[in-house]
C-alpha positions in Angstrom: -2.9 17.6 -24.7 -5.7 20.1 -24.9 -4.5 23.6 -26.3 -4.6 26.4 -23.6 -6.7 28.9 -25.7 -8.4 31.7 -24.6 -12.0 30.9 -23.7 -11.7 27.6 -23.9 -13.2 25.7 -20.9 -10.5 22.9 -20.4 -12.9 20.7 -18.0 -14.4 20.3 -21.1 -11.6 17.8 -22.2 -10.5 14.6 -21.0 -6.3 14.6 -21.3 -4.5 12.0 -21.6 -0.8 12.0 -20.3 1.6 9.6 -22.0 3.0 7.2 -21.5 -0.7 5.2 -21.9 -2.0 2.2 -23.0 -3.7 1.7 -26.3 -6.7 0.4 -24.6 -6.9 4.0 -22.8 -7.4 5.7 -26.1 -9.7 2.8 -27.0 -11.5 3.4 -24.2 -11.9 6.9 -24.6 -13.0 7.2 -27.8 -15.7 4.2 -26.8 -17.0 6.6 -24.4 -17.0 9.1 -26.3 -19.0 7.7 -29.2 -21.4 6.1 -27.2 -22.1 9.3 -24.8 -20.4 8.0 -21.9 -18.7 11.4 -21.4 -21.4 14.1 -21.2 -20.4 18.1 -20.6 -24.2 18.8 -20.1 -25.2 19.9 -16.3 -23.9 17.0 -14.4 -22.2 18.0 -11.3 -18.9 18.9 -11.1 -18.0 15.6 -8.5 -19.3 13.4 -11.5 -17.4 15.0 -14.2 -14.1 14.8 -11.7 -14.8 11.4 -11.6 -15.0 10.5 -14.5 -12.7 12.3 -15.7 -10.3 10.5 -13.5 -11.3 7.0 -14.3 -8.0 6.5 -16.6 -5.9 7.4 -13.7 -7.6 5.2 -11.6 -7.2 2.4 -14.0 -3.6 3.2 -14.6 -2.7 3.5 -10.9 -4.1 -0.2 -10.8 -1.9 -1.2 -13.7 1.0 0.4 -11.6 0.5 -2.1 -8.5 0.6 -5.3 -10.6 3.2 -4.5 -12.3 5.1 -3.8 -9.1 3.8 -7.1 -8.1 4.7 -9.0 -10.5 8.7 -7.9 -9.6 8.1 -8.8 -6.3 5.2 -11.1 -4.7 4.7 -10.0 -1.2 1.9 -10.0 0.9 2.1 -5.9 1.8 2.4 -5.3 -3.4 -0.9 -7.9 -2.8 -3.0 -5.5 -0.4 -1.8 -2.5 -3.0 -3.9 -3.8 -5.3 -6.7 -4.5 -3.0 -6.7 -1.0 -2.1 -7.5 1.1 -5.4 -10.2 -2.0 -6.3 -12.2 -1.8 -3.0 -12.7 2.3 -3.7 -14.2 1.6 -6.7 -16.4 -1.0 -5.6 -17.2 2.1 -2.8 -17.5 4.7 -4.9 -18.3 3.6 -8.5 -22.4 2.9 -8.3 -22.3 6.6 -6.5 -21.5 8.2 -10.1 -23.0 5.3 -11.9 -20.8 2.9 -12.5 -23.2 0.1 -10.8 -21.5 -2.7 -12.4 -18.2 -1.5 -11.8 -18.9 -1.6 -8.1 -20.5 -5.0 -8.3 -17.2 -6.5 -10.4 -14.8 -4.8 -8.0 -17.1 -6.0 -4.9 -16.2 -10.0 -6.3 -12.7 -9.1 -7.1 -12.2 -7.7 -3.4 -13.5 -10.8 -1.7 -11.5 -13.0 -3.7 -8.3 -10.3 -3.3 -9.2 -11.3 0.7 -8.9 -14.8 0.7 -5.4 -14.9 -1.6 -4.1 -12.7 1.2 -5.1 -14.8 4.0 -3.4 -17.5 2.3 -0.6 -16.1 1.6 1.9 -17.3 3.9 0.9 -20.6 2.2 2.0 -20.0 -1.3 0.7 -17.7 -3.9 0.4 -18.3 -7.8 -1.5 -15.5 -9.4 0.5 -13.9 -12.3 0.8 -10.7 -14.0 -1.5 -12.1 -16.6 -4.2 -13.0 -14.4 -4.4 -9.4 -13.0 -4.6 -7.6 -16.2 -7.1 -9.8 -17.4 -9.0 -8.6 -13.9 -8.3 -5.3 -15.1 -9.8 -5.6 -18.0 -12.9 -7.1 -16.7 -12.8 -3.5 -14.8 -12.4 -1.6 -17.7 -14.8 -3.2 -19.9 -17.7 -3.0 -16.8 -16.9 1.1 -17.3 -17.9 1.0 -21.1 -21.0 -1.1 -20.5 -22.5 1.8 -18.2 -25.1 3.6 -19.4 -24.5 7.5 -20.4 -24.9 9.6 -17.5 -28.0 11.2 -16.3 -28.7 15.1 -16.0 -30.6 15.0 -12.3 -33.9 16.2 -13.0 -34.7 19.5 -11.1 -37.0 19.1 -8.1 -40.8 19.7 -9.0 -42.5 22.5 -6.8 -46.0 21.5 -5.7 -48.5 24.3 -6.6 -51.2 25.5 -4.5 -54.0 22.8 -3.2 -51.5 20.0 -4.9 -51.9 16.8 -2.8 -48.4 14.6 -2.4 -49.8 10.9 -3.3 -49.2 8.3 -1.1 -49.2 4.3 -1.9 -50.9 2.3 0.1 -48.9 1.2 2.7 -47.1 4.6 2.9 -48.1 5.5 6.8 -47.2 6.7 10.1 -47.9 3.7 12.0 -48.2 0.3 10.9 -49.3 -1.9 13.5 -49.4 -6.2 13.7 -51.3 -7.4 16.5 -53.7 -10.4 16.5 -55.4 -9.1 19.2 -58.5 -7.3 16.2 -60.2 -5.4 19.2 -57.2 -3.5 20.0 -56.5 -2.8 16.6 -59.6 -1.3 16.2 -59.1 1.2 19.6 -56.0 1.8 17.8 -57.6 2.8 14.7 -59.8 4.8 16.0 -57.7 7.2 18.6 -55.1 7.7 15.8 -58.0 8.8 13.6 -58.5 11.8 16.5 -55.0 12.5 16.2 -54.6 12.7 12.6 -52.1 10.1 12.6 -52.5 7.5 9.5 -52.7 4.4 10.6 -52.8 0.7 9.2 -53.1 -2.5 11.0 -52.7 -5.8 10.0 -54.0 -8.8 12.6 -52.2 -11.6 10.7 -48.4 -12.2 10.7 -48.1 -14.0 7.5 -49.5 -11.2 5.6 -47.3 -8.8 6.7 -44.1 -10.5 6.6 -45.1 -10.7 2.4 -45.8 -6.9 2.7 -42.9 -6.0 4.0 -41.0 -7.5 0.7 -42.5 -4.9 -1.0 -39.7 -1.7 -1.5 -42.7 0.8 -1.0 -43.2 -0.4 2.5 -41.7 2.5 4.4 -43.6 3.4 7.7 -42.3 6.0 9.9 -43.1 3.8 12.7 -43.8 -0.1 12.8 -45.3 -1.7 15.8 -45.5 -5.3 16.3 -47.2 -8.1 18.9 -44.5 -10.2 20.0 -46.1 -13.6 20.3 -48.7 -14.2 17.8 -51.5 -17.1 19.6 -52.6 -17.7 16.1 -49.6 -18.2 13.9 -46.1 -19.8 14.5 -44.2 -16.3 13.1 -43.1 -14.4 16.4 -43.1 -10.8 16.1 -39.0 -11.2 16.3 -39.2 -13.2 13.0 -41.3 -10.0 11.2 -38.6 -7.3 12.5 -35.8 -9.0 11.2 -37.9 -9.8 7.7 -38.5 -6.5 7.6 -34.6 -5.4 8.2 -33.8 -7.7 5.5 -36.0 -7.1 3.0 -35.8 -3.4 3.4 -32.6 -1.6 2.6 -33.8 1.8 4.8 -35.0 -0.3 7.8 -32.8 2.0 10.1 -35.3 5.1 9.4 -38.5 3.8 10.4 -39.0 3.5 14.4 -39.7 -0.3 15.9 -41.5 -0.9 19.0 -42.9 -4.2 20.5 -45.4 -5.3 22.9 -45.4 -8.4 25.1 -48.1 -9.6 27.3 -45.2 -11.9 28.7 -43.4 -9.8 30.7 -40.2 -12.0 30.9 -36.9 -10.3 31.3 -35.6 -12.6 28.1 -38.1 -10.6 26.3 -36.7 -7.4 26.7 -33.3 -8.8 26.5 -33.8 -9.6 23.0 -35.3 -6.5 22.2 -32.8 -4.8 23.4 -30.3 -6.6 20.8 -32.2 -6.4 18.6 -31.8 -2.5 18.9 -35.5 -1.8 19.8 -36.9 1.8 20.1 -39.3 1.2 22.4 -40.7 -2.0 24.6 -44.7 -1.6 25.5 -45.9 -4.1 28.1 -49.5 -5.5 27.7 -51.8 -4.4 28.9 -51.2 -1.2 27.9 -53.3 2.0 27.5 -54.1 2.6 23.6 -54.0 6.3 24.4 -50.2 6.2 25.6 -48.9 4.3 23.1 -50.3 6.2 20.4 -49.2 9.3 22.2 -45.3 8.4 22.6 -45.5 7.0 19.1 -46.8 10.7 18.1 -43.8 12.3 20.4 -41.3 10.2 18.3 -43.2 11.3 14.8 -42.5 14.8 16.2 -38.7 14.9 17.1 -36.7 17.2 14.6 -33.0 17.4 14.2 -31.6 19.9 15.7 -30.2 23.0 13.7 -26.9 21.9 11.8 -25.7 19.0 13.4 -22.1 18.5 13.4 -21.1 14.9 11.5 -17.7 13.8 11.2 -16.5 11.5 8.3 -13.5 9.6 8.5 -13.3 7.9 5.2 -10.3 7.1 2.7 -11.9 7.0 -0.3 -11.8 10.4 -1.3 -14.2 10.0 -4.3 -17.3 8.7 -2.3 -16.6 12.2 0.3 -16.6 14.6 -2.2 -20.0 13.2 -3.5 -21.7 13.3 -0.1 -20.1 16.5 0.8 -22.1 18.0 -2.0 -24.7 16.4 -1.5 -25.3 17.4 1.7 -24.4 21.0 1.3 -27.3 23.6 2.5 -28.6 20.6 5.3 -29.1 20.6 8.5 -26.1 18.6 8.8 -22.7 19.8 8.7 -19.8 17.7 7.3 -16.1 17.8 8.2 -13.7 14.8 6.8 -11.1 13.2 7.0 -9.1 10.8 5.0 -7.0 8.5 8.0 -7.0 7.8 11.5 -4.1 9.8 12.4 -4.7 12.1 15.3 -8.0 10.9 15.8 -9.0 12.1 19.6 -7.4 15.1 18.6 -9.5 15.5 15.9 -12.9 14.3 17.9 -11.9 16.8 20.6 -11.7 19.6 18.1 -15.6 20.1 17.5 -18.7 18.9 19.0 -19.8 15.8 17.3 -22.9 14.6 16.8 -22.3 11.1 14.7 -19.7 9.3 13.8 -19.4 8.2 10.2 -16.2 5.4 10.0 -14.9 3.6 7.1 -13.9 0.4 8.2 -10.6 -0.1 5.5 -8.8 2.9 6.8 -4.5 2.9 5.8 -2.8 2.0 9.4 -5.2 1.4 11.8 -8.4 0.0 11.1 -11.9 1.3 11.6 -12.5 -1.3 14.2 -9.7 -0.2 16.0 -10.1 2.9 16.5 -13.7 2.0 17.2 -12.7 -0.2 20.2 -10.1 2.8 21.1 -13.1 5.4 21.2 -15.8 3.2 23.4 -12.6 3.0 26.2 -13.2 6.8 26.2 -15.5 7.8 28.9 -16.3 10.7 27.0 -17.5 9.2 23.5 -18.6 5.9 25.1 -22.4 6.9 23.8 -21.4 8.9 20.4 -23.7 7.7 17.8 -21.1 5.8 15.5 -22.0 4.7 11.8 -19.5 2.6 9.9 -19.0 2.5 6.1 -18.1 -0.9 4.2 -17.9 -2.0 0.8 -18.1 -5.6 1.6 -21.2 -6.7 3.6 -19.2 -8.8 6.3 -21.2 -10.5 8.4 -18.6 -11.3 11.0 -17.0 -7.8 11.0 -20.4 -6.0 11.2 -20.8 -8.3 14.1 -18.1 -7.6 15.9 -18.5 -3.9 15.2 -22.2 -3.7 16.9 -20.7 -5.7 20.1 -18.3 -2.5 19.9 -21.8 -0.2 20.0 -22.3 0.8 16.5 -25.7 2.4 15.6 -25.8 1.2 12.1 -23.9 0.4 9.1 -23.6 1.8 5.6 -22.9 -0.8 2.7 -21.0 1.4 -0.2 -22.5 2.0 -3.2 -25.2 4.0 -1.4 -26.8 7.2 -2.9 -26.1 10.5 -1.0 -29.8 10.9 -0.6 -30.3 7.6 1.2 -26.9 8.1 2.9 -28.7 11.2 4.2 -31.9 9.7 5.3 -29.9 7.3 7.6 -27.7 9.5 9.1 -30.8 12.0 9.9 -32.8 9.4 11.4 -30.2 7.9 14.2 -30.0 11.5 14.9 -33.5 11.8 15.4 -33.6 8.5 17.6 -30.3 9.9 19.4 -32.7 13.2 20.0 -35.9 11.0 21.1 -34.5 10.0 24.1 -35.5 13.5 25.7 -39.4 12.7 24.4 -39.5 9.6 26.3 -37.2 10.3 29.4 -38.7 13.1 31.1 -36.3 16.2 32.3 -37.0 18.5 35.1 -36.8 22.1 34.6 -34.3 23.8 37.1 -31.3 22.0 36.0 -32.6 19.8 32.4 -31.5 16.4 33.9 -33.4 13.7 34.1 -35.9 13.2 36.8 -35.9 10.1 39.5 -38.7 8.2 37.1 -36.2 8.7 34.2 -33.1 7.5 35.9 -35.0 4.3 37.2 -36.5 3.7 33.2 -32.7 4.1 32.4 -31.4 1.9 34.9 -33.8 -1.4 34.3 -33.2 -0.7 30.5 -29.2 -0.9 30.8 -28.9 -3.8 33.4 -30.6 -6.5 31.3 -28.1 -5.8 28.9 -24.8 -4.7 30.6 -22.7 -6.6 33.3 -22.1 -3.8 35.5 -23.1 -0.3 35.8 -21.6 2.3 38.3 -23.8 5.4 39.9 -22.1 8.1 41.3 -24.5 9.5 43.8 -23.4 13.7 44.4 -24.4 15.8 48.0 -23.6 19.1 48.5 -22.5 21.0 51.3 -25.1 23.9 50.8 -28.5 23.7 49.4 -28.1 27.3 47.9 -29.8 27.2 44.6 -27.3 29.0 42.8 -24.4 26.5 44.1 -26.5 23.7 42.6 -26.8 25.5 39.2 -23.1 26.2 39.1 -22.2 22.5 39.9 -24.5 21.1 37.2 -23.5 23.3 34.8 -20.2 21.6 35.5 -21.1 18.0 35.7 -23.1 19.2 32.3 -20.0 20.3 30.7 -17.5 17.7 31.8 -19.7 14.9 31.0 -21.0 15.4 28.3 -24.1 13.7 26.8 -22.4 10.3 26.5 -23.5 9.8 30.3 -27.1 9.7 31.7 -27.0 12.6 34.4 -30.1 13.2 37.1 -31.7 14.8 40.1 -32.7 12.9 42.3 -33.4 15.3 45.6 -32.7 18.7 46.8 -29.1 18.7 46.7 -28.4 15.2 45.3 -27.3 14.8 41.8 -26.7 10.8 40.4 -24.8 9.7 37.5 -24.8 6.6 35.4 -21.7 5.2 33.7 -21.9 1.6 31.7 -19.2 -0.7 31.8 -16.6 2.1 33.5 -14.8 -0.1 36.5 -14.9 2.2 40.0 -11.0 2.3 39.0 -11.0 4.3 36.3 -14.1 6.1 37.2 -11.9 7.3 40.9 -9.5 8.8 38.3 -12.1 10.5 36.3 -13.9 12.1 39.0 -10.5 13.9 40.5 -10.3 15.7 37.7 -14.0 16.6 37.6 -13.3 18.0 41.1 -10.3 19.8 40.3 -12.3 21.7 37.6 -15.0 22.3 40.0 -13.0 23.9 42.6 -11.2 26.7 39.9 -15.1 28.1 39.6 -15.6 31.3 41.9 -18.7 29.7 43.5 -16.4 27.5 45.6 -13.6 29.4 46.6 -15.3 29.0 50.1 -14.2 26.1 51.8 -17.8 25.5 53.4 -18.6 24.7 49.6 -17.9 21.5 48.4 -19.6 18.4 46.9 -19.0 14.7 48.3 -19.5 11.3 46.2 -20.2 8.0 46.6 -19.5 5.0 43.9 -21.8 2.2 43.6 -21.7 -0.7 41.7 -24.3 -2.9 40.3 -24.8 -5.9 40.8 -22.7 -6.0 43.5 -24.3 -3.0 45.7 -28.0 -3.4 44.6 -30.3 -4.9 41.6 -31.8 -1.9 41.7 -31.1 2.1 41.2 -33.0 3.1 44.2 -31.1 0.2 46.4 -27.5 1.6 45.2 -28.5 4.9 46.3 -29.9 4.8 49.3 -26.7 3.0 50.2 -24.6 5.6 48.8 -26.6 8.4 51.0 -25.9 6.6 54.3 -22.2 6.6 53.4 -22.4 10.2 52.1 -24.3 11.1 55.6 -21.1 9.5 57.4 -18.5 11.0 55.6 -20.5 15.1 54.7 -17.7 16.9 56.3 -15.1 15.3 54.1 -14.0 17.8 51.3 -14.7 17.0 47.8 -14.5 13.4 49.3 -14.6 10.1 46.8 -15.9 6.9 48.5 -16.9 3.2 47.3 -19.6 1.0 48.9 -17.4 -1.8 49.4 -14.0 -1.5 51.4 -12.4 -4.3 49.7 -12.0 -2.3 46.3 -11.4 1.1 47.6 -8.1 -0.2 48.8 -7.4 -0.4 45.2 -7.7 3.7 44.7 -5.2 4.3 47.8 -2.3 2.3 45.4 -0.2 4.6 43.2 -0.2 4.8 39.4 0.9 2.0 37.0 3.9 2.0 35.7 3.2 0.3 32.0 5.6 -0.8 29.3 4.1 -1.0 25.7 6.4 -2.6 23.2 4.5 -1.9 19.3 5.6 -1.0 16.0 2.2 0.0 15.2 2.6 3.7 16.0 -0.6 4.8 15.6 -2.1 1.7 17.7 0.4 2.5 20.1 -0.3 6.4 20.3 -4.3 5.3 20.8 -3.1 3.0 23.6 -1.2 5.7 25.3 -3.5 8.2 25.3 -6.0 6.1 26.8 -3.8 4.7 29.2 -2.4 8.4 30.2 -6.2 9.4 30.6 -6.7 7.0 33.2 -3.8 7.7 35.4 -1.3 4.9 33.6 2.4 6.2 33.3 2.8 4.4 29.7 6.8 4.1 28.2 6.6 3.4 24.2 9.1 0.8 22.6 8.6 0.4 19.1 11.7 -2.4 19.0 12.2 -5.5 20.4 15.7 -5.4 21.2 15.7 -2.1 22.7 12.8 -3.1 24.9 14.5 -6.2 26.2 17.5 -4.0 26.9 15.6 -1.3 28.5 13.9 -3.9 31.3 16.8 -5.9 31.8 18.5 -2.3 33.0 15.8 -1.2 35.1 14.2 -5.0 36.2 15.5 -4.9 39.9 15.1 -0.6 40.4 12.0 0.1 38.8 10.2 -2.8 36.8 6.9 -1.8 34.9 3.8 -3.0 36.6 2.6 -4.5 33.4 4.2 -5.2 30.2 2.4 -5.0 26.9 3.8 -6.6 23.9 2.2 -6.2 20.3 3.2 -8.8 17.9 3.4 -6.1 15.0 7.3 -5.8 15.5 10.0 -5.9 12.9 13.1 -6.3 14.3 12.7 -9.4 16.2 10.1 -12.3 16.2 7.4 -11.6 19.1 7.2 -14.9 20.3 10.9 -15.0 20.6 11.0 -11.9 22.8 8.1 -13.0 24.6 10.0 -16.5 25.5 13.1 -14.0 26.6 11.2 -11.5 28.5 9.6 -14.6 30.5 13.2 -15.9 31.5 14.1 -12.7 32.6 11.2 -11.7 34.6 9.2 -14.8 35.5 6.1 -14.4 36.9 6.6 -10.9 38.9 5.7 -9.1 36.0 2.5 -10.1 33.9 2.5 -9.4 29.9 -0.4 -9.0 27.9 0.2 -10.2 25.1 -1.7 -8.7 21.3 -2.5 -10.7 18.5 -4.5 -10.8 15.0 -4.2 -14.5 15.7 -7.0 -16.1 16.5 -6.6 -19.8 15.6 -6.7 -22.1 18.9 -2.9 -23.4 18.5 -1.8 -19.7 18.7 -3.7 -18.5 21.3 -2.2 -22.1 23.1 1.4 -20.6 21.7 0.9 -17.2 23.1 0.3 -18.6 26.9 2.8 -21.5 26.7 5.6 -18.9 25.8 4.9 -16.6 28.8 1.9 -14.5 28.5 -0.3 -13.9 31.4 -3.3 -12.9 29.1 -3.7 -13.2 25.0 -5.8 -10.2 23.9 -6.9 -10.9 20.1 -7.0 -7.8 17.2 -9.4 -5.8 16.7 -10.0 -5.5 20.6 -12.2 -3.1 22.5 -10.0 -1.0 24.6 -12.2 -1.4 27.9 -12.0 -5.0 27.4 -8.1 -4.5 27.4 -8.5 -2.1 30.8 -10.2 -4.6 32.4 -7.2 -7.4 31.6 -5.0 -4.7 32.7 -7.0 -3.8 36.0 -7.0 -8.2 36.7 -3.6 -8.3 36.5 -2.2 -5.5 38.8 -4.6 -6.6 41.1 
């Protein structure tokens, strides 16, 4: 142990507290010798690090060693856990290799565990040899790196560009365009480079200098076989920053596949040929133009507490300000807490999982449209999958530098922000004008099943009325939901993939605000809506509310009135509340499933034990059954398939169950309904999938 002296710095030491290995002290002094431990100007998050790397190593030692008393599954993910932070974490204080080892070991830590249940044969030996490996990637690093101190141009300096460092770069084999291109950018000092054969620019884009702000591309090529969908995703590949350059198409096509696939493929913006060379140029210039916004709340939900600190000081004196957390417990409370503008979500979190809590926020009508980033150390294809049909923006694969972390996050907030240069506002209230909401509209119904618009009249076209009530619809809504003016008194709203159900619910308590405000204390004050659904009401915006204003011309004495287009589902608002029973020993699954539930009008009851719960219905079955039951197959005390067999007997087929599962083989699924479940819902689930199973079966 280092001496406590007066004036002595003890950062400056490394201590070592028995009882240790003789491999640390080996290690040490190797690090030591070789200038692996520097006290120059590194930051202080490095020389934490670092200084940290024995108890990291030792903690790692700790699992297998409990492991090797007892081999279960739950001592197997232990050692998992420590491993898959450093292969996070280590490239960010440069430890590359570490990462890349501990990246392998990971993977291979993932399939043991799958397989399990089958038999496991690893040994104590076999470990510390793998820890070893670990330790012997942290000597080979090389010594660490003061970071060199920003240069400050001088007067008349010139910032050098390479070659193929633009604003636009532009593929089209159309040569006469690209020349009309050439020469309006040239007017508006925007640098500009073409390229009229495919070929060539699906080699440029291999090179790591190739970083335009904005990257245009003809989607069917009448000269080459490459499509212009075959050069974005080259580009995405081959570029590890793809996310922060801007990518539009054009089609002279105009089939609705087309824009289908480009709005998969996550698009900025779709041009239609023909198309005037002075628009696109100035909408590309609009985008160049958008700024984020003055500090910019982000919040960071991440585990590994190593790879936060880093980024937190990295992005200290930003525009973007960091809060963090380390687990998903609490997490509405936490989202409700400040104003978000991104998401940032580590996929490995300890209960449950980043997906999870992913599908639990997109069942939120509030953070339906958050910008949401997650953050992996393994590059999954299948999870990443899964997470963009959930409506991530991006994804971050760990090692990353903070600087390139930065760039990212800045530039979905900047496409987040250029949604107000393309989709023009009015003035009086800064919604979105009738043009706007019908861009919005034939954008989201190529790729969603159903959309609901909520057409608004007022009782009074006083202007000061009008303010007050889109100030509120402003405020309650949020910017997660695309909000309009359509006319002199009418207001619309567009919701995606919110069923008229929940949406009845939702508006209630919009109303109920809106009536505390002074402004409508009179009763000759009050607002009226109308639901409508597409497809089934229109295949158009304009179609749904013209329909929606005939009803709303019907019904304008009604007070603070809520109507549907269609009688057959607005008998389905007149019924009362569910009644729900949730049976989990996941708690913090269980409290995201509740809260949800609550916020839609569900009365939820949580049982966290399979006994209790069978009691509990069996007492109550003939006065007051649950509407709906919903079992989780994470329980402890009895076998889920076994209560779901007993709860079938008991109930039959008044009351359906929905039955959850991380099973996904065919033979359990098969299992699941054979025993008695009326629907098999597989983990990780979106949570508006799971409303909508709920709403089919209470039908």
């Amino acid at each position: 142990n280092a001496p406590a002296e007066e004036g002595v710095d003890l950062s400056k030491y490394y201590i070592l507290t028995p009882p240790f290995d003789p491999i640390d002290i080996t290690l040490l002094l190797a690090l030591t010798s070789q200038d692996k431990i520097s006290f120059g100007e590194l930051d202080t998050e490095v020389k934490e690090y670092r200084r940290s790397i024995f108890d990291k190593l030792r903690f790692i030692k700790q699992q297998i060693e409990i492991f090797d008393k007892e081999k279960t599954k739950e001592h197997l993910e232990n050692i998992k856990k420590p491993i898959h932070k450093l292969a996070g974490s280590g490239g960010l204080y440069g430890f590359d290799k570490v990462s890349s080892f501990c990246k392998q070991t990971e993977t291979a830590l993932n399939e043991k565990i799958e397989s399990f249940d089958k038999g496991c044969d690893e040994t104590k030996d076999t470990f510390l040899k793998t820890l070893e490996e670990i330790k012997k990637c942290f000597l080979e690093a090389p010594a660490p790196q003061e970071q060199p101190k920003a240069e400050i141009p001088t007067q008349g300096s010139e910032e050098k560009k390479t070659s193929i460092e633009c604003e636009l770069f532009f593929v089209d084999d159309d040569e006469d365009l690209l020349k009309v291109i050439e020469k309006i950018a040239k007017t508006k000092n925007i640098n500009v480079q073409t390229c009229s054969s495919f070929a060539k620019a699906q080699e440029l884009f291999k090179d790591p200098n190739f970083k335009p702000k904005f990257l245009l591309v003809d989607l069917h090529s009448d000269k080459e076989q490459i499509s212009g969908y075959d050069l974005i995703k080259s580009f995405r590949e081959s570029n590890p920053l793809a996310s922060s350059t801007f990518i539009g198409i054009l089609s002279a096509k105009k089939e609705l596949t087309d824009k289908v696939k480009a709005t998969e493929l996550g698009i900025d913006l779709y041009f239609e040929k023909p198309v005037a060379p002075d628009v696109l140029i100035y909408q590309i210039q609009k985008l160049n133009e958008t700024k984020i916004e003055e500090k910019q709340q982000i919040l960071l939900i991440d585990d590994d507490i190593d790879f936060c600190k880093i980024i937190a000081s990295n992005l200290k004196n930003t525009s973007l300000n960091l809060t963090m957390y380390h687990d998903g417990n609490d997490f509405f409370k936490r989202i409700d807490e400040g104003n978000y503008s991104i998401l940032l979500l580590d996929l490995n979190l300890p209960g449950l999982s980043g997906l999870d809590l992913l599908g639990t926020l997109r069942s939120d009508y509030r953070y339906r449209k958050l910008p949401v980033v997650i953050i992996t150390a393994t590059n999954d294809l299948e999870i990443i999958k899964k997470a963009y049909n959930l409506g991530i923006q991006d994804y971050i694969v760990k090692p990353i530098t903070p600087e390139d972390f930065k760039n990212q996050v800045e530039t979905i907030l900047k496409k987040k922000q250029s949604l107000d240069v393309i989709y023009q506002k009015e003035d009086r209230f800064n919604f979105y004008t009738k043009q706007s909401l019908q861009d919005f509209f034939l954008t989201y119904s190529i790729n969603y099943s159903y959309i609901s618009v909520v057409t608004f009249t007022l009782s009074t076209k006083d202007q000061s009325i009008q303010h007050v009530f889109a100030k509120k619809l402003e405020d309650f809504f949020g910017n997660q939901d695309i909000k309009g003016f359509w006319q002199e008194g009418v207001f619309v709203l567009l919701l995606i993939q919110l069923m008229p159900t929940q949406l009845r619910i939702i508006l209630e308590t919009f109303y109920d605000q809106v009536k505390r405000e002074d402004s409508f204390e009179d009763k000759t004050k009050f607002a009226n809506a109308v639901i409508s659904v597409f497809p089934n009401d229109g295949d158009n915006i304009d179609a749904l509310v013209s329909k929606s204003l005939t009803i709303l011309e019907a019904t304008k004495d009604t007070y603070f009135g809520i109507s549907l287009t269609q009688e057959t589902k607005e008998t389905r608002f007149q019924s009362t509340k569910k009644f729900i029973y949730l049976i989990s020993n996941n708690k913090i699954l269980a409290r995201a499933l509740e809260y949800s539930l609550n916020l839609r009008g569900y009365t939820v009851k949580l049982s966290n034990e399979g006994k209790e719960s069978y009691d509990y219905i069996s007492s109550i079955f003939l006065k007051n059954p649950p509407d709906i039951i919903i079992l989780d197959s994470e329980l402890k005390d009895e076998d889920p398939i076994i209560l779901l067999e007993k709860l079938k007997r008991l109930i039959g087929e008044r009351i359906p169950i929905i039955y959850l599962s991380q099973r996904t083989r065919e033979e359990d699924i098969i299992e699941g309904l054979s025993k008695g479940a009326s629907s098999y819902v597989t983990k990780p689930f979106s949570i508006s999938m799971l409303l909508h199973r709920i709403e089919q079966r209470s039908l």
